[in-house]
VEXVOMI-541263 format. One line per field, with one value per residue (C-alpha): residue number from 1; residue in three letters; x, y, z. Coordinates in Angstrom, 3 decimals, always signed. Layout:
// VEXVOMI-541263
vexkol = (NUM;...)
zadren = (ALA;...)
x = (X;...)
y = (Y;...)
z = (Z;...)
END
This chain:
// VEXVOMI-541263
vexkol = (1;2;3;4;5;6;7;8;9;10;11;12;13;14;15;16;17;18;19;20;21;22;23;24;25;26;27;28;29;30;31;32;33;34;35;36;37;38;39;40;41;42;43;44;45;46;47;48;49;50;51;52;53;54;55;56;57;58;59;60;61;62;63;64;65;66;67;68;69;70;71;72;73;74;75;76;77;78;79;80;81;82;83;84;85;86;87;88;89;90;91;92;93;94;95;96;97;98;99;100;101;102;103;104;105;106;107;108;109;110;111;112;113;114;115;116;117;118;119;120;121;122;123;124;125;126;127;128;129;130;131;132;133;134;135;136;137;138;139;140;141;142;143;144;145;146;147;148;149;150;151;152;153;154;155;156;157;158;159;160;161;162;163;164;165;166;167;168;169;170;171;172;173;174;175;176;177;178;179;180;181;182;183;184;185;186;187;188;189;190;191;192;193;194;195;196;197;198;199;200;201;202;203;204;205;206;207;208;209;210;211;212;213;214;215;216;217;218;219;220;221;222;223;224;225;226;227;228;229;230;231;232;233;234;235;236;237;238;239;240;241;242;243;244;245;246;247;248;249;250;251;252;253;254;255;256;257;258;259;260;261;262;263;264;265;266;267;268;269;270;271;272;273;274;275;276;277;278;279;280;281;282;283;284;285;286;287;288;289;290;291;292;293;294;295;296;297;298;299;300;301;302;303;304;305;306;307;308;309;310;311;312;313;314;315;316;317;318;319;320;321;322;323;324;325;326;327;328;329;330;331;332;333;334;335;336;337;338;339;340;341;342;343;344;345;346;347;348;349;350;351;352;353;354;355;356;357;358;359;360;361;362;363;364;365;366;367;368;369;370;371;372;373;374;375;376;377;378;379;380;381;382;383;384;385;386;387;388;389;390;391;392;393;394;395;396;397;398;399;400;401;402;403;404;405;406;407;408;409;410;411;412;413;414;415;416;417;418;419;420;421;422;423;424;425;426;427;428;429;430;431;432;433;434;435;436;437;438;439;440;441;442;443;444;445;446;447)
zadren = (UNK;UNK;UNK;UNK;UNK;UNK;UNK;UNK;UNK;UNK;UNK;UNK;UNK;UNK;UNK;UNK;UNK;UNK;UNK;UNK;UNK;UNK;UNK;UNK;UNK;UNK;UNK;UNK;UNK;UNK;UNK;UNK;UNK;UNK;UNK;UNK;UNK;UNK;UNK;UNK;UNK;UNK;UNK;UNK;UNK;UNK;UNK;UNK;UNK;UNK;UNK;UNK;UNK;UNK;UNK;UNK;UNK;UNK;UNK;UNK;UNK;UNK;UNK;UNK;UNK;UNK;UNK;UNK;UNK;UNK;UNK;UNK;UNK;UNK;UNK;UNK;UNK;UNK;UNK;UNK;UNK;UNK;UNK;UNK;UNK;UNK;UNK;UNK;UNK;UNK;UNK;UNK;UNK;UNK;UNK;UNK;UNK;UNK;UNK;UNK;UNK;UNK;UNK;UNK;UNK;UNK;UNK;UNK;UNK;UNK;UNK;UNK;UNK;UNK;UNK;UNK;UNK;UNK;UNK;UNK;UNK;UNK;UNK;UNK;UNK;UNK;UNK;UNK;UNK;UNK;UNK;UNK;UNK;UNK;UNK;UNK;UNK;UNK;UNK;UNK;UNK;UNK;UNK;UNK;UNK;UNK;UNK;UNK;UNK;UNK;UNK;UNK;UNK;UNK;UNK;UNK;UNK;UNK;UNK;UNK;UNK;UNK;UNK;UNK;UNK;UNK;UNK;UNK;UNK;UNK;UNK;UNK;UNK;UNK;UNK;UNK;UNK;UNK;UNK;UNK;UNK;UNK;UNK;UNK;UNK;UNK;UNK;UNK;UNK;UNK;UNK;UNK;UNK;UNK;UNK;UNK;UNK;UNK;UNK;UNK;UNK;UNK;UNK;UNK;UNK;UNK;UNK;UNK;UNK;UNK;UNK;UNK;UNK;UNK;UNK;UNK;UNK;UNK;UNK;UNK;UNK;UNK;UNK;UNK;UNK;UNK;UNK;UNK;UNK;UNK;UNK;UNK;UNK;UNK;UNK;UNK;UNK;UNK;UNK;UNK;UNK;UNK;UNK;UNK;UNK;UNK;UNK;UNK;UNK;UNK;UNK;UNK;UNK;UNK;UNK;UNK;UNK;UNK;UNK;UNK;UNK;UNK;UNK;UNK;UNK;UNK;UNK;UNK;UNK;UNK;UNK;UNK;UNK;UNK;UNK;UNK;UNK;UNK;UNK;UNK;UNK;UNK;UNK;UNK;UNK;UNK;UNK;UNK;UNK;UNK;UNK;UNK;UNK;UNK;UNK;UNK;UNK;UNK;UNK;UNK;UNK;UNK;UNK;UNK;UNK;UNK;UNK;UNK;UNK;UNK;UNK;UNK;UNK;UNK;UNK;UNK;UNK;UNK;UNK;UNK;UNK;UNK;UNK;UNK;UNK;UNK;UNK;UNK;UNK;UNK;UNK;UNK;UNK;UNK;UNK;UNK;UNK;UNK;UNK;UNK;UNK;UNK;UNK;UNK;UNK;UNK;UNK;UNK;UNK;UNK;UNK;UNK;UNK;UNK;UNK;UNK;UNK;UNK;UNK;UNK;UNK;UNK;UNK;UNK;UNK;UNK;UNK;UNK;UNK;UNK;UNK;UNK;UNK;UNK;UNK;UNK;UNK;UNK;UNK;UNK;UNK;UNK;UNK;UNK;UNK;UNK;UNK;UNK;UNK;UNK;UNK;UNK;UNK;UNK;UNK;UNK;UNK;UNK;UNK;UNK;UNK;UNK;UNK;UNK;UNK;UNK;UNK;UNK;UNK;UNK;UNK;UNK;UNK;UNK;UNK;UNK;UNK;UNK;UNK;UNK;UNK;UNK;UNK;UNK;UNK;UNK;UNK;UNK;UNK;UNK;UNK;UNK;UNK;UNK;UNK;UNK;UNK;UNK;UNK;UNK;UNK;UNK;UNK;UNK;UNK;UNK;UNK)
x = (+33.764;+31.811;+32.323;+32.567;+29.397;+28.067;+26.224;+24.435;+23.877;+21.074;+19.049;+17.516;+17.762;+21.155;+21.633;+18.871;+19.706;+23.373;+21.768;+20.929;+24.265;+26.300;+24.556;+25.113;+29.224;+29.738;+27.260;+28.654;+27.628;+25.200;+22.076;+22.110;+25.487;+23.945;+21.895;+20.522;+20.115;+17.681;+16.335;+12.971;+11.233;+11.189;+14.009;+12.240;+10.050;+13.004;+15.146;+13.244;+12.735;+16.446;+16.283;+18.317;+17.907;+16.481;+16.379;+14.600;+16.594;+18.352;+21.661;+22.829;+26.510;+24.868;+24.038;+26.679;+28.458;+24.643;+23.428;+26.403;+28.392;+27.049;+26.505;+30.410;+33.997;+37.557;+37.379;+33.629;+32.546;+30.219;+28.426;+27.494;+25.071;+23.055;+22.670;+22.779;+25.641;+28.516;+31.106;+34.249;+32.246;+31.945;+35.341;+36.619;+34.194;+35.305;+39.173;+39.102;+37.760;+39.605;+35.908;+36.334;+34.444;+33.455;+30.899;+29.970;+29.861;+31.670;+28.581;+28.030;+25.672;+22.180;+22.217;+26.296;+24.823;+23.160;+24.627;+24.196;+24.123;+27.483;+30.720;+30.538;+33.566;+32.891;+29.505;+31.825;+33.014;+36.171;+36.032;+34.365;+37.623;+39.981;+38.485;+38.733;+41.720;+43.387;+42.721;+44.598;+47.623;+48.433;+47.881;+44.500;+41.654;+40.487;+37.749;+36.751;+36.013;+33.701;+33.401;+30.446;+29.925;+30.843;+32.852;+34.655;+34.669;+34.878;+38.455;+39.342;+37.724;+39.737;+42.815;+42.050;+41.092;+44.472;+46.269;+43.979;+44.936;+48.750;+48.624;+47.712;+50.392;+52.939;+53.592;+54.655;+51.357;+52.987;+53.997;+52.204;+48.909;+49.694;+52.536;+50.709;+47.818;+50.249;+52.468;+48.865;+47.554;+44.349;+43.312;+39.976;+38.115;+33.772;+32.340;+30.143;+26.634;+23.301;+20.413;+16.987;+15.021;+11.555;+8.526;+5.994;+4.186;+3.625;+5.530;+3.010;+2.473;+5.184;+6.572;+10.833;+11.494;+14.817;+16.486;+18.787;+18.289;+16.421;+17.417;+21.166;+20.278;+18.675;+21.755;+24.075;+21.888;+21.781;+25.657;+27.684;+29.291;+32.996;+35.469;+39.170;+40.309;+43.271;+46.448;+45.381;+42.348;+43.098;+39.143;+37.235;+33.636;+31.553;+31.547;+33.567;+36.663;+39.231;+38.396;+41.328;+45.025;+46.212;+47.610;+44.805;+42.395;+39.602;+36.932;+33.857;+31.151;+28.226;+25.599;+24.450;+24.356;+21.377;+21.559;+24.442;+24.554;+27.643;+27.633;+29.388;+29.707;+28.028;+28.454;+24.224;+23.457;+26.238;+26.917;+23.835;+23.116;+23.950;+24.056;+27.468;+26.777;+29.544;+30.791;+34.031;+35.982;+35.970;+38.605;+39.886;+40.869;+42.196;+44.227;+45.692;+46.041;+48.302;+52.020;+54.345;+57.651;+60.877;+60.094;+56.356;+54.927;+51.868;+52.499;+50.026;+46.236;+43.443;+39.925;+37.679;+33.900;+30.388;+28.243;+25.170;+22.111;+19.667;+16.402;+13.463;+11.601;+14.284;+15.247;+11.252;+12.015;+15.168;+13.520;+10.638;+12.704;+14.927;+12.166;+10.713;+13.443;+14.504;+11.757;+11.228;+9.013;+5.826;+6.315;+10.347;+10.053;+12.682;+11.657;+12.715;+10.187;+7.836;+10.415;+9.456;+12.741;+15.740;+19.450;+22.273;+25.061;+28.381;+31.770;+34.501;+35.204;+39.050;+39.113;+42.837;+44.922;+44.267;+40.764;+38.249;+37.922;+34.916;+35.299;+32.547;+29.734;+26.028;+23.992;+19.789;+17.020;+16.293;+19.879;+19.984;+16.690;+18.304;+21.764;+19.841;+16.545;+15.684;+17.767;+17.629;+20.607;+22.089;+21.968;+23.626;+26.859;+27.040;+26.663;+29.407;+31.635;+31.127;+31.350;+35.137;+36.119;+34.649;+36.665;+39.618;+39.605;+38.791;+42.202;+43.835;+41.872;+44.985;+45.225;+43.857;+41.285;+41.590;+39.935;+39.648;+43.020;+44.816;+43.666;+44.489;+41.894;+42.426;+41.652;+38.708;+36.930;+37.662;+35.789;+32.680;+32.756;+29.896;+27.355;+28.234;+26.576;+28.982;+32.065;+33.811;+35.837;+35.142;+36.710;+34.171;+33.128;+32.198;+33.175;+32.647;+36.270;+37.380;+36.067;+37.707;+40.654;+38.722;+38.415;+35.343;+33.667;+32.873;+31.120;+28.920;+25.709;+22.542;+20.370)
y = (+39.714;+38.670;+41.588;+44.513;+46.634;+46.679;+49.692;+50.396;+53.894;+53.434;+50.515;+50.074;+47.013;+46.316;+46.800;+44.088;+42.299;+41.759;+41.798;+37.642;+37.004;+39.208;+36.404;+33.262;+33.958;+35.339;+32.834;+34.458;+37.828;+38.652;+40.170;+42.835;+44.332;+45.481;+48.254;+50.660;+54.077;+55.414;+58.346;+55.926;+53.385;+51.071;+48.366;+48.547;+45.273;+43.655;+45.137;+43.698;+40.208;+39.910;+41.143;+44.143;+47.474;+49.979;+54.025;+56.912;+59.022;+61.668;+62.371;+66.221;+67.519;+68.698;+65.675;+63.240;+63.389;+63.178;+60.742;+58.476;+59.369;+56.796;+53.855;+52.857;+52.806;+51.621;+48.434;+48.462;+48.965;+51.134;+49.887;+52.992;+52.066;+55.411;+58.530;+61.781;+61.181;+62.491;+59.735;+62.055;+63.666;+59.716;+58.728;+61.658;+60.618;+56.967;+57.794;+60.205;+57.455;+53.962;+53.076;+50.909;+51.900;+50.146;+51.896;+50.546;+54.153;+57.454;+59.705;+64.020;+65.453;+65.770;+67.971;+67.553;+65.885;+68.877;+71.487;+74.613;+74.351;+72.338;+73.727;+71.190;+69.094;+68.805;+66.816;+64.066;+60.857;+62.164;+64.826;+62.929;+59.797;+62.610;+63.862;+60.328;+59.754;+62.670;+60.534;+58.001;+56.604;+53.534;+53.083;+54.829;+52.674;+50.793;+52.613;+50.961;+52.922;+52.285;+48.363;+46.233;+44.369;+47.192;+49.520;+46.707;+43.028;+44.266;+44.937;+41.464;+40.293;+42.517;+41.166;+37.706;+38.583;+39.478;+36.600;+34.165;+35.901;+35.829;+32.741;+32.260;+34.524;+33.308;+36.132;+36.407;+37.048;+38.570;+41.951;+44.531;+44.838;+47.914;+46.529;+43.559;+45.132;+46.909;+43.735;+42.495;+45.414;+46.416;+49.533;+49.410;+47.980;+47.952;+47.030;+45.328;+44.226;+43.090;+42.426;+40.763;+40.391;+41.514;+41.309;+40.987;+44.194;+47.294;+50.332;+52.622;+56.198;+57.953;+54.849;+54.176;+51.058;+49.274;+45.890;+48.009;+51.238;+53.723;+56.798;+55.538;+54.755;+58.403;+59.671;+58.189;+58.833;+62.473;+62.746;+63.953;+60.575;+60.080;+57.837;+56.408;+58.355;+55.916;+57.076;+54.985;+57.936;+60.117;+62.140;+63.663;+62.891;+66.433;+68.305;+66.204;+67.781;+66.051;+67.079;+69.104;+69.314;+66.360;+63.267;+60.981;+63.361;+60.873;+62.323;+64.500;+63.869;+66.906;+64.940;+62.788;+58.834;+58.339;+60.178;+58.629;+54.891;+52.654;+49.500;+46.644;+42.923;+40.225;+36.189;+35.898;+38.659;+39.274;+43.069;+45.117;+48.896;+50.162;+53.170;+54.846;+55.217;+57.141;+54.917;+54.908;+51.358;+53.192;+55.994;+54.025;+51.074;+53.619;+55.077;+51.436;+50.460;+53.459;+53.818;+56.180;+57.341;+58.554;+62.172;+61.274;+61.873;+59.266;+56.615;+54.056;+53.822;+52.136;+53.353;+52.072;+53.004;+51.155;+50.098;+49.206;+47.020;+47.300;+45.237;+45.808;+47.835;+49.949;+50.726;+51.980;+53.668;+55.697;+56.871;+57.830;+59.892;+61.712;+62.618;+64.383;+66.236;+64.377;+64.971;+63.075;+59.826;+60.292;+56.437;+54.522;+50.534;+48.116;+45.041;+42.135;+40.364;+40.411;+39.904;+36.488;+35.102;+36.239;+37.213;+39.597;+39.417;+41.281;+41.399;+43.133;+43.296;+44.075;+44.685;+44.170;+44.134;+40.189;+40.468;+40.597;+38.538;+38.853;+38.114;+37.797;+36.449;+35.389;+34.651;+34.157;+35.089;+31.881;+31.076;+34.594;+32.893;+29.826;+31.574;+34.205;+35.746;+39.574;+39.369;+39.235;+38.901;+41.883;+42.503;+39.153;+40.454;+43.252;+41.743;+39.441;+42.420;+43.517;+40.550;+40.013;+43.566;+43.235;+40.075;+41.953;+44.978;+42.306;+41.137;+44.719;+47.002;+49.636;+50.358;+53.548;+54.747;+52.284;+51.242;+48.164;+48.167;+48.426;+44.524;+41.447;+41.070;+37.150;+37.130;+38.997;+37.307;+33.615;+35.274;+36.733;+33.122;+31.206;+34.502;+34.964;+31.932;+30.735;+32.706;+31.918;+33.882;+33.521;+35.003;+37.259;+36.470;+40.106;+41.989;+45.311;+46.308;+44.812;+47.344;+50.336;+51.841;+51.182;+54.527;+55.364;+57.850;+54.913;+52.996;+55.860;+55.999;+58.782;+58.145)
z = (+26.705;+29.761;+31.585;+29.208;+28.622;+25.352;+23.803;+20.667;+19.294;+16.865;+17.144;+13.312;+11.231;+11.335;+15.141;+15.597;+13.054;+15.134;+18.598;+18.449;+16.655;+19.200;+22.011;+20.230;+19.685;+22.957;+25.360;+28.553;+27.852;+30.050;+28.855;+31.293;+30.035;+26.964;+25.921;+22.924;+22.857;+19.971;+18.837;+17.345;+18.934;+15.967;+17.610;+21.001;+20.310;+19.404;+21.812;+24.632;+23.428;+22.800;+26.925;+26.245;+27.634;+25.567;+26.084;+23.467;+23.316;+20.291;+20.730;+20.042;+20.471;+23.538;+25.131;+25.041;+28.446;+29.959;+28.253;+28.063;+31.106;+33.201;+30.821;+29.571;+30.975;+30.191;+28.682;+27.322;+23.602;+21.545;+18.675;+16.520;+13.499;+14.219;+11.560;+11.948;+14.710;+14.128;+14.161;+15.267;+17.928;+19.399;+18.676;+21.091;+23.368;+23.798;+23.525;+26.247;+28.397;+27.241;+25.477;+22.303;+19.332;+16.228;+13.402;+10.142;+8.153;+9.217;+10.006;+10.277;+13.029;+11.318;+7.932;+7.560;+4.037;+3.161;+0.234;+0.987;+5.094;+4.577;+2.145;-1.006;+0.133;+3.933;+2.377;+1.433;+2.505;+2.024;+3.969;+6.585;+6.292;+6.673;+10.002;+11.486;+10.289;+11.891;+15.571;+14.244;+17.118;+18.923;+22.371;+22.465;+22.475;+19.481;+17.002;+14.285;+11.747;+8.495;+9.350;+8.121;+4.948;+2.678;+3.502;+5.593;+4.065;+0.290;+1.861;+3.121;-0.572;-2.502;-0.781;-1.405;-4.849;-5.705;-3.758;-5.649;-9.226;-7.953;-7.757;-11.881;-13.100;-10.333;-8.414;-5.361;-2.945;-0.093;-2.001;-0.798;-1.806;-3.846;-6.106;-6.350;-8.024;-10.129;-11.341;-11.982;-14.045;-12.411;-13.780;-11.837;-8.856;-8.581;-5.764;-7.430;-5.331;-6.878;-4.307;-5.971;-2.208;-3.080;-0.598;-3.913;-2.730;-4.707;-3.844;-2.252;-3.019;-0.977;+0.058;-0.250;+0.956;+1.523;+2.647;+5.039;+6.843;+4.955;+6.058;+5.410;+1.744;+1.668;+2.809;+0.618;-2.111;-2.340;-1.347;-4.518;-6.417;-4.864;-6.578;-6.363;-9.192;-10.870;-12.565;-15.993;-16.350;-19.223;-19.204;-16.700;-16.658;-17.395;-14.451;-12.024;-10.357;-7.755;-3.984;-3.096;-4.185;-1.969;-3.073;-1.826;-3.265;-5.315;-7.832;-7.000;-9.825;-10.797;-9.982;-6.252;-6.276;-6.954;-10.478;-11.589;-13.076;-13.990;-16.136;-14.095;-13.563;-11.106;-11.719;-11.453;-13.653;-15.888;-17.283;-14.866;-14.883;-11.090;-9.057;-8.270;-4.619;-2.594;-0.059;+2.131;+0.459;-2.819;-0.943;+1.566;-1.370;-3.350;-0.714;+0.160;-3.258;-4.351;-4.967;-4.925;-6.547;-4.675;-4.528;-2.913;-6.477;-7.262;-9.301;-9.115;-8.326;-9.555;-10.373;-7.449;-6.985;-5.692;-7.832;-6.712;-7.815;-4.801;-4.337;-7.524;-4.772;-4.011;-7.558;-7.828;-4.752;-6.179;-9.294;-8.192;-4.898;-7.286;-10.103;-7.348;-6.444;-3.275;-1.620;+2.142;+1.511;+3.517;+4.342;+5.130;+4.766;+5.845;+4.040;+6.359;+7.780;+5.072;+2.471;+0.156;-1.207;-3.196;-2.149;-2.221;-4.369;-2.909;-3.932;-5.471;-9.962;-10.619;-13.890;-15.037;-18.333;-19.088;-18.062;-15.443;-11.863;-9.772;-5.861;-2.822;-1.129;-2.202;+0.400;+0.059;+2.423;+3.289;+4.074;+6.416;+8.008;+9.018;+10.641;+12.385;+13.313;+12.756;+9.200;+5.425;+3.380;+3.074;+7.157;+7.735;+5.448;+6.947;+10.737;+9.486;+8.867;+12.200;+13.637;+12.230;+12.629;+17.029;+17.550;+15.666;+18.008;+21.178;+20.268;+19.549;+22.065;+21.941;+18.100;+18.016;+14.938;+12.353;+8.995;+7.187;+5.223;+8.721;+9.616;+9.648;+6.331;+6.349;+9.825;+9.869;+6.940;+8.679;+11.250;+9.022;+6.862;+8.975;+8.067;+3.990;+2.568;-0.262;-0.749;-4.084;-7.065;-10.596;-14.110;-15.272;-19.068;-19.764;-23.285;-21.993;-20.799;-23.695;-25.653;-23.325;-22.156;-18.830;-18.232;-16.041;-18.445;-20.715;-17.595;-16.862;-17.627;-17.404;-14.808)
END
């Protein structure tokens, strides 16, 4: 690692939030080998007393051989946690120059979100998986794709998840993980997060505020809700319709994220109303989760989606953004430093035919404190992510694009352990899928 250059695109909350962690695991990396490129100055405080360069700068499809060209060659690494940069356009980049790559969400160019200046279906994450995808191929450099706490470790914990409820119904664990979850009869899979960090301030007029990047959440919340849609499902939600005709086609609902809610399941809070944000892990999961008959015919998949709990404030913060018609907040708050106590609550529900099995991490504020500076909780899960899936790719630097499913999952969460607090599973006491055929119309809830 010691003589590799290190770049960030993007240097928000997360990127900061990994810069002191990135030193302390790697102590020979020189300072001077790594730098951030940003289209805001909000990182440059931090940036420079981490001893980092730091550079203002937007990038456009325009741009990129300028304002990169100099920076990184074979060998060195690009740490994308920007928006509005178009992940693909990056990818291409580094593989035509032996430049590994490693990005926590799979990003359009500025407005790709947008309906109406974008067809429907290239606004979605599946659209935007399938366009990585298609640069998959050994023996091109290493891009990570879609890496961080979740999408990313909600892999790993869904994989130990089912090893650990193999185990109880004495089965072998080193099926694949497909026919495992189908000799184990999951018919569904939430990703099932519930963050209560609060700073104890009101929300101010205009104000969304966030324990992660806002603009992200913003993003993700006015997307369309995207789901694994499982072979079990006998009733389409109103106004939902598959993406396209292809077999790892998932479900499009009518309405965006952050009007849709879905009853789950976490250990602190029991049953908890959430938002069904869109995220990568629910297609990707689905994807690796499916089987197939002879003839190529689908004939397996669970139901897999996110559902979300985030932080009091940014509840507030979602209600009051889509009453008013997702309008831009006059004021964007990442609560970090300010923030007074609580924690976040990650991990994956499989709801099966014998009942229901939480996995995943809880890990407090004052826990995040301790490990790192610059973090809260829910940056330090996600830097943990990327921290497993960089010292993955450090060991495989010629594995082409690849997501989470294509790991070495125990590996990487050994890896992300020392930055997830305490790490457990636990048989979820919850009567709700008793009650249904655990079909996701009966989850769903109005906003």
């Amino acid at each position: 690692m010691e003589a590799r250059k290190i770049l960030f695109i993007g240097y928000g909350a997360i990127a900061q939030a990994l810069t002191p962690v990135l030193f302390d695991r790697y102590p020979g990396l020189p300072r001077t080998s790594v730098h951030a490129i940003s289209a805001n100055a909000r990182g440059a405080g931090v940036a420079h007393a981490c001893g980092i360069g730091f550079t203002l700068c937007a990038l456009t499809p325009g741009n990129l051989d300028a304002v990169l060209g100099e920076r990184l060659g074979a060998g060195d690494i690009m740490l994308n946690l920007s928006v509005d940069v178009a992940s693909v356009a990056l990818i291409d980049w580094c593989q035509a120059r032996g430049v590994m790559y490693l990005d926590t969400c799979v990003e359009p160019w500025a407005g790709g979100y947008d309906e109406g200046r974008t067809p429907l279906l290239d606004t979605t994450n599946y659209w935007l998986r399938k366009e990585a995808l298609r640069r998959r191929g050994a023996g091109r450099s290493t891009c990570v794709i879609a890496h961080g706490a979740n999408p990313g470790l909600v892999t790993h914990f869904v994989g130990a998840a089912l090893r650990r409820l193999a185990a109880t119904r004495a089965l072998p664990a080193d099926l694949p993980p497909a026919a495992l979850a189908r000799a184990l009869g999951v018919k569904a899979i939430h990703i099932a997060e519930r963050d209560t960090q609060d700073d104890g301030l009101p929300l101010q007029p205009g104000e969304f505020a966030n324990t992660w990047s806002v603009d992200g959440l913003l993003a993700e919340g006015r997307q369309r809700a995207e789901l694994a849609w499982g072979t079990h499902e006998t009733r389409l939600p109103p106004g939902a319709r598959r993406h396209d005709g292809s077999a790892d086609a998932g479900l499009l609902l009518a309405a965006p994220g952050a009007r849709t809610k879905l009853v789950s399941w976490t250990p602190s809070a029991g049953e908890q109303e959430t938002y069904l944000i869109t995220h990568h892990e629910a297609l990707s999961l689905g994807a690796w989760l499916s089987a197939y008959h002879g003839d190529g015919t689908l004939a397996y998949r669970p139901t897999v989606c996110y559902a979300y709990r985030p932080a009091p404030k940014t509840c507030a913060s979602l209600a009051r953004w889509s009453a008013q018609g997702f309008a831009p907040p006059s004021a964007r708050t990442v609560m970090r430093d300010a923030l007074a106590g609580g924690a976040d609550e990650l991990g994956v529900l499989l709801l099966h035919e014998h009942g229901a099995y939480w996995f995943g991490s809880v890990l407090s504020l004052a826990q995040a404190r301790r490990i790192a500076p610059y973090n809260s909780a829910t940056s330090l899960q996600l830097v943990g992510g990327i921290v497993g899936a960089l010292a993955w790719m450090l060991r495989h630097p010629l594995a082409g694009v690849v997501e989470a499913e294509d790991m070495d999952g125990e590996a990487v969460l050994q890896t992300a352990l020392p930055y997830l607090g305490e790490v457990f599973g636990t048989h979820a006491h919850w009567p709700a899928h008793d009650l249904r055929g655990l079909q996701i119309i009966d989850f769903l809830r109005e906003a």
